[in-house]
C-alpha positions as CSV (number, residue, x, y, z in Angstrom):
1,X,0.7,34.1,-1.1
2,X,-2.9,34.1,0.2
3,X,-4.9,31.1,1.2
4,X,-7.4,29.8,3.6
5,X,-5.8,29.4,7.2
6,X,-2.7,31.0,6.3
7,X,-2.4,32.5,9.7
8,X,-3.9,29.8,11.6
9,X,-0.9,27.8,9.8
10,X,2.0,30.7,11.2
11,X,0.4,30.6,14.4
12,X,1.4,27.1,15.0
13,X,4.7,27.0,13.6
14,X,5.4,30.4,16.8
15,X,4.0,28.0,19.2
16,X,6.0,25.1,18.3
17,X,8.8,28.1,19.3
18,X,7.5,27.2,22.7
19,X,8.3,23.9,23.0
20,X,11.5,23.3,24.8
21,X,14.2,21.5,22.5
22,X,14.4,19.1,25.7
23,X,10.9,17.8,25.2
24,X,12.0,16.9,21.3
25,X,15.0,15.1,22.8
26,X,13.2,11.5,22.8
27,X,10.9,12.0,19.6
28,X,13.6,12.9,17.4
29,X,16.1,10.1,18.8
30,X,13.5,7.2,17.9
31,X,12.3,9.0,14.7
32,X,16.8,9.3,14.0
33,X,17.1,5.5,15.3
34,X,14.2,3.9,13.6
35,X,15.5,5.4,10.0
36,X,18.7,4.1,11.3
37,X,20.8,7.1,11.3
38,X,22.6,6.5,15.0
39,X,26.6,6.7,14.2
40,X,25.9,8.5,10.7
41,X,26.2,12.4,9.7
42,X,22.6,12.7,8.8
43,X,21.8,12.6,12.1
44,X,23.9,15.6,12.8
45,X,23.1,17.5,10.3
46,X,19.4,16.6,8.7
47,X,17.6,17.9,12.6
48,X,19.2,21.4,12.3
49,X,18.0,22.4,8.6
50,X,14.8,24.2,9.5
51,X,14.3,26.0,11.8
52,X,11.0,27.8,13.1
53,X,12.6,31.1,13.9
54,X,14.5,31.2,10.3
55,X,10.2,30.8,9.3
56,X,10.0,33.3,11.1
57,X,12.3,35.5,10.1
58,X,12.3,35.0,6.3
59,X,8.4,35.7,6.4
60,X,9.1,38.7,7.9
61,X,11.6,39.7,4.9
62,X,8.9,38.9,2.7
63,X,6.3,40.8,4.0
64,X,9.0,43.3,3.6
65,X,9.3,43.3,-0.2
66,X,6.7,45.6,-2.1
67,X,3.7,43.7,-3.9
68,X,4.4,45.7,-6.9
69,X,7.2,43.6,-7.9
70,X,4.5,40.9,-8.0
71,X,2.2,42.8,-10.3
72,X,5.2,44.0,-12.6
73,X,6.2,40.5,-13.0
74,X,2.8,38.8,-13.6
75,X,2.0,41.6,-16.2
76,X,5.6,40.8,-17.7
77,X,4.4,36.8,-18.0
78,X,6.4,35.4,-15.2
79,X,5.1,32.2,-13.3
80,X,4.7,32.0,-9.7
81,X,7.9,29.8,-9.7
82,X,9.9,32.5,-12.0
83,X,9.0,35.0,-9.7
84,X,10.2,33.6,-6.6
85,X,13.1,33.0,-8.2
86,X,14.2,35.5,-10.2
87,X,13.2,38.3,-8.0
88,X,12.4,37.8,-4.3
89,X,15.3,35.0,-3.8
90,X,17.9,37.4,-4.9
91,X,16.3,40.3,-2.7
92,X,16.3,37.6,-0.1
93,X,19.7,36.6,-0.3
94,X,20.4,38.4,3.2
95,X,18.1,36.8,5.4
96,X,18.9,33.2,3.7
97,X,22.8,33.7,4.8
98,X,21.6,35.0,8.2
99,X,19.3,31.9,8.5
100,X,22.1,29.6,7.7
101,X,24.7,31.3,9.8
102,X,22.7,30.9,12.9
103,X,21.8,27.3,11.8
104,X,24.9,26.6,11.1
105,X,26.5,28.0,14.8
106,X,24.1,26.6,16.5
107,X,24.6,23.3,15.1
108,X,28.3,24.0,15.6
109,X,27.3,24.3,19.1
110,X,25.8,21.2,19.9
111,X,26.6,19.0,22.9
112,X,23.8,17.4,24.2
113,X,22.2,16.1,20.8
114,X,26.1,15.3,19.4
115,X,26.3,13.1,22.8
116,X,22.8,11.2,22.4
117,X,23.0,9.8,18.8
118,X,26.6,9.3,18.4
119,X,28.5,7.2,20.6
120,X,32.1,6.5,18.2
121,X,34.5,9.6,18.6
122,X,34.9,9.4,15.0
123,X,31.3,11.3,14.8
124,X,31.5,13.8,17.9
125,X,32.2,17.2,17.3
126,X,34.5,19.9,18.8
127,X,31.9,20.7,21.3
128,X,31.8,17.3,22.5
129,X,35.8,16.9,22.8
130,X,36.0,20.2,24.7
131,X,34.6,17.7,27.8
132,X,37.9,15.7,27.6
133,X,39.6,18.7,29.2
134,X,37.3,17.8,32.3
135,X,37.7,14.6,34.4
136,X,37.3,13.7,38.2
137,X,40.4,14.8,38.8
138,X,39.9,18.3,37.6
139,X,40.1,20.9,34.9
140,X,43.0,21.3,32.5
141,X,42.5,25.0,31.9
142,X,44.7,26.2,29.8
143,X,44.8,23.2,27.5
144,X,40.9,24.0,27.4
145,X,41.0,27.5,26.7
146,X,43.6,27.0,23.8
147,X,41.1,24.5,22.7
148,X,38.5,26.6,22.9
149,X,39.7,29.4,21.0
150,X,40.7,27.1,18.4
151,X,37.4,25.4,18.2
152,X,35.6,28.8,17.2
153,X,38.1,29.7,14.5
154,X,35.7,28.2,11.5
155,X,32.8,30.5,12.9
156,X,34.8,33.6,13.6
157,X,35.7,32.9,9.5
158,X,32.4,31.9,8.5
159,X,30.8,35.1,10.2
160,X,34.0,37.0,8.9
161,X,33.1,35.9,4.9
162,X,29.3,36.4,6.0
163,X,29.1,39.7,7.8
164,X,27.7,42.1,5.2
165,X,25.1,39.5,4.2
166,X,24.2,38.9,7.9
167,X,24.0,42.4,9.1
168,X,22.2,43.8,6.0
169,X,19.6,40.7,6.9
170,X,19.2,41.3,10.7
171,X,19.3,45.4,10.1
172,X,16.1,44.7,7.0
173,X,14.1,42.0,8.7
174,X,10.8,43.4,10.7
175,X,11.0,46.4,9.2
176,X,8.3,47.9,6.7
């Protein structure tokens, strides 16, 4: 689409890429506290939807796809809506799984964030429990590494089920 400010609008959401995730750290945990979401899933789950870089990276797929399939569909009678999807969320369907696989393993990876707005056991993840291998005393390695290797078998089958999807999309995107 073409408006007023459309780049001026990209260029923000890049430099909000620039923003260590350290300096959100306190603005998210009041805005996740004041809608009282401390102890709940949504506040592991509803920060790690969007994403700038999946932006990023879907607008780059759609610069991708040619404008004619835009024409051919407005001179066919299709909507705006219709269009985006009928056509280009089906072409897109690539760089949506790639989007959500890296969301999704890098949510899966969490520590710090799991640790600040949780504080039961009931709501800590994998990554968190890993730490219990680690006390004063010292390091149960094996007992971590079996751990470990456990703790990655849902995104070793994720990325297994995913893997056409997610290469076609990384192989596609930035290229015209």
């Amino acid at each position: 689409m073409n408006f007023l400010a459309k780049k001026i609008i990209f260029a923000a959401f890049l430099a909000t890429m620039m923003v260590p995730g350290e300096v959100l750290l306190v603005p998210n945990f009041i805005t996740i506290s004041r809608l009282g979401w401390i102890d709940t899933y949504y506040a592991l789950i509803i920060p790690w939807i969007v994403s700038v870089f999946a932006i990023f990276l879907m607008r780059q797929h759609f610069l991708t796809l040619p404008l004619e399939l835009k024409d051919a569909a407005m001179i066919d009678g299709s909507s705006h809506w219709r269009f985006l999807w009928t056509i280009v969320a089906p072409l897109s369907k690539p760089v949506i799984i790639t989007s959500a696989l890296l969301k999704f393993v890098g949510s899966w990876n969490a520590f710090l964030w799991v640790l600040i707005v949780t504080n039961k056991d009931k709501y800590r993840t994998l990554t968190v429990g890993l730490q219990t291998f680690s006390t004063e005393v010292g390091t149960v390695y094996n007992q971590l590494m079996a751990a470990a290797t456990i703790s990655i078998i849902p995104v070793v089958v994720l990325f297994i089920f995913t893997q056409r999807y997610f290469v076609r999309g990384i192989a596609r995107t930035g290229l015209k």
